[in-house]
N, C-alpha and C positions, 0 to 999 in steps of 0.2 A: 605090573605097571612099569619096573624099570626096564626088562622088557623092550616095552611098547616103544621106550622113552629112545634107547640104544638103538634102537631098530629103524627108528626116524633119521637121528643121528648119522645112524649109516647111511641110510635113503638120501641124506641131503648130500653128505662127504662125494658118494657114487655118483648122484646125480649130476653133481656140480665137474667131477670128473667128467662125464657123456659129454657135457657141453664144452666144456673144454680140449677133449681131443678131436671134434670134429675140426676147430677152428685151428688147429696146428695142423690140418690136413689129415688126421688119421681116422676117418670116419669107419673105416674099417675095425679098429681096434672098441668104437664108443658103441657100437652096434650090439655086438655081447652080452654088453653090462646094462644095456638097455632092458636088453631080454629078460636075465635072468631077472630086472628087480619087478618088469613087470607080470614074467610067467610065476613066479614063486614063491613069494612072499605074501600071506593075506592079510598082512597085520596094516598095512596101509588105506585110509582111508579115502572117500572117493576122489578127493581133490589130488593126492599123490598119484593113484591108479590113471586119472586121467592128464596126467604132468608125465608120467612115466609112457603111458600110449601115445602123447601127443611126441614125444620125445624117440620113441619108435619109430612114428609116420614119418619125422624129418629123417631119421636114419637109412630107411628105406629108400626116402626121393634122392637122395645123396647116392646110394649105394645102385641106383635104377631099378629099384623094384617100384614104378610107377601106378601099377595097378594096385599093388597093397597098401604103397602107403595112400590111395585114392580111397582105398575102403577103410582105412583107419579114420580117416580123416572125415570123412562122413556119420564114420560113426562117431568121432567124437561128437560134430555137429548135434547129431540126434542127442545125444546124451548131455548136450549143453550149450543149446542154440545160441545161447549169447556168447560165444568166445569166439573173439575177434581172429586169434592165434590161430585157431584150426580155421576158420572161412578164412582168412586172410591166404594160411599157406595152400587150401583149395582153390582159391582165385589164380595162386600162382600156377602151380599143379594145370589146371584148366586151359588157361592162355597159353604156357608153355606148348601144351597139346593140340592148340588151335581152336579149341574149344570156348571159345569169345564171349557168344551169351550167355553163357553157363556160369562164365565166371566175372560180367559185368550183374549178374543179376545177385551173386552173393559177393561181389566187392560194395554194391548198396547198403549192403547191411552192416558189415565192416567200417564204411566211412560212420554208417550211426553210432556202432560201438567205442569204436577207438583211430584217432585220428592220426596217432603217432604212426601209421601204417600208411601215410602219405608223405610223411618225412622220410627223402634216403638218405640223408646224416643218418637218422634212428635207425634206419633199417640197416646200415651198411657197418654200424658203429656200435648199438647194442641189442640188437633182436635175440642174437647168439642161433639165427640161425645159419645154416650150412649155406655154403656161398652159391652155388645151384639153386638156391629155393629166393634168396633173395635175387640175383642175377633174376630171374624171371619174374620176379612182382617187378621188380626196377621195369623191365621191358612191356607188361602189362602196364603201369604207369604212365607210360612214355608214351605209348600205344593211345591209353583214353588221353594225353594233355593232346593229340594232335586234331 
């Protein structure tokens, strides 16, 4: 049990670092420790598992690996159609790509989940996503207000 307890503990300290060094610019350095806590570790349950993948997908769109983090990001979907987080950074993902009705047809569903994903104060201030992924919702945005 104490374990399990330390082990979280860790998960939260590392996590909280990933997100942290993207936004100092070093997305290269958060990428790693993304990896290893979600290759290695099986003591995390599914809510971390999918915190730490969804946490991967941003690292990848950051780093241009586009088509992985597209298939991460789907797959989270599938594994947890209501999070706004993964459709929201697929909407970006999508539009960024030119891929429009793909990603007005899962930004519908996003407005119904979570609406702070129409705020870019929120987005630009505390998403803690990597500036690439937000830059492109903003222009997706921009896009649907004309």
């Amino acid at each position: 049990m104490k374990l399990s307890i330390i082990t979280k503990v860790l998960f939260s300290f590392i996590w909280n670092l990933g997100l942290i060094l993207p936004l100092l610019s070093h997305p290269l350095s958060a990428f790693p420790i993304d990896q290893e806590i979600f290759l290695n570790d099986p003591c995390f349950d599914s809510f971390d598992l999918s915190t730490a993948a969804f946490g991967n997908a941003l690292d990848m769109y950051q780093l241009g690996e586009i088509e992985k983090a597209e298939q991460e990001l789907r797959i989270q979907i599938r594994r947890c159609p209501m999070s706004a987080d993964a459709r929201a950074a697929l909407v970006a993902l999508l539009s960024s790509n030119g891929r429009l009705g793909e990603a007005q047809s899962h930004w519908a569903a996003v407005e119904g989940l979570d609406k702070r994903y129409t705020n870019s104060d929120w987005l630009l201030n505390s998403s803690n996503w990597p500036s690439g992924l937000v830059d492109a919702l903003l222009a997706f945005l921009a896009e649907e207000a004309q």
